[in-house]
C-alpha positions in Angstrom: 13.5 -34.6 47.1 15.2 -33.2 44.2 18.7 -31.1 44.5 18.4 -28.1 42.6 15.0 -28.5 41.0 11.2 -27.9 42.3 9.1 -30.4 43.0 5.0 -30.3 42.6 4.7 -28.9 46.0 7.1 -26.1 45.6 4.8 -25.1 42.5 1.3 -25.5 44.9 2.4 -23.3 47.2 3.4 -20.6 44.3 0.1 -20.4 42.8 -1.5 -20.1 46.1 1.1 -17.3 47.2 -0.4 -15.6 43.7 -3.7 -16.7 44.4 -3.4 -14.9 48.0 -2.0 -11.7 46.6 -4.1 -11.0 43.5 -7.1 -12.7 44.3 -9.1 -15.0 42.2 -11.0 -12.1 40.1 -7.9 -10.4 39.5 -6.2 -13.2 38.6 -8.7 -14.4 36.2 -8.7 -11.0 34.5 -5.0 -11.2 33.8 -5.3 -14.4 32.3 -8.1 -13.4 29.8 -5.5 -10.6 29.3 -2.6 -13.0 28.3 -5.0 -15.1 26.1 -6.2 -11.6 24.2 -2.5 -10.7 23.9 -1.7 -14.3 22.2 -4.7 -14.3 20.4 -3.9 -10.8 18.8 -0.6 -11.7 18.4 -0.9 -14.6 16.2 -3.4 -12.8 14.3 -0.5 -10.2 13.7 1.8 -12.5 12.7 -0.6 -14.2 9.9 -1.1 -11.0 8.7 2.0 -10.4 8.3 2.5 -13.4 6.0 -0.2 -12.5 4.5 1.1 -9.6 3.0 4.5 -11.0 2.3 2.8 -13.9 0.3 1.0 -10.9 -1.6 4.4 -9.1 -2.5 5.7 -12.2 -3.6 2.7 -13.1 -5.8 3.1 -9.3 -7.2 6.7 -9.6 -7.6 6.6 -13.0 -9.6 4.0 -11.7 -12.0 5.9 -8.3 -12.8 8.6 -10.5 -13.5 6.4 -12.9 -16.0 5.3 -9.7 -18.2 7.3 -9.9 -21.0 8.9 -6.1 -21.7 6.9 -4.4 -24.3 8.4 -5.6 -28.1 10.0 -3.0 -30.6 8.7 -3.0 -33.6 11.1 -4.2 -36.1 11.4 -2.0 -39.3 10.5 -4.5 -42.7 13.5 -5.9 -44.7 14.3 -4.8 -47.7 13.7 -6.9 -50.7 17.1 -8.6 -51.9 17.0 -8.8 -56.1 16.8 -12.2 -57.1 20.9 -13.8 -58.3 21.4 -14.2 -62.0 22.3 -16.9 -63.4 25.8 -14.7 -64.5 26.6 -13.8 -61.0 25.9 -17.0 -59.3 29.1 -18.7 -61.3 32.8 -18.2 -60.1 34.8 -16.9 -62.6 38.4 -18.0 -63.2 41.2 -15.9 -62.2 44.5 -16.7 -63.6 47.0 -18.2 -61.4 49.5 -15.5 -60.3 51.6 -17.7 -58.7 53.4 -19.5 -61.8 55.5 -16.7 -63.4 
């Protein structure tokens, strides 16, 4: 048939090779063992993304909590410019001697 590969019949004559030497009980019961082991298996694995998804969530909301603010000490009151002060004087021009 096929060089190098297995053909239907090759695989028939497997299972009943396995069928001979475990039985049909005992083969049944390992079976229902390998579906438990999947099923407990994925059930691991979500739970495991289930807690990484909450350690994200927690990490993303301590980072969206501002710091606490420090209080900023009142400014002191600056006395209103008269009218004196706010023109330039003249200077004499040093330059022209």
């Amino acid at each position: 048939m096929f060089s190098g590969g297995f053909s239907i019949w090759h695989w028939l004559i497997v299972g009943l090779v396995v069928l001979l030497l475990f039985g049909k009980g005992r083969f049944s019961d390992m079976m229902g063992d390998v579906a438990k082991g999947l099923k407990n298996f994925k059930k691991g694995m979500s739970e495991d993304e289930e807690a990484e998804q909450r350690r994200l969530t927690a990490e993303r909301t301590a980072q969206a909590v501002p710091p606490p603010a420090v209080p900023v000490p009142p400014a002191t009151p600056v006395p209103p410019a008269t009218a004196a002060a706010a023109e330039p004087t003249a200077e004499p021009d040093r330059n022209q001697a």
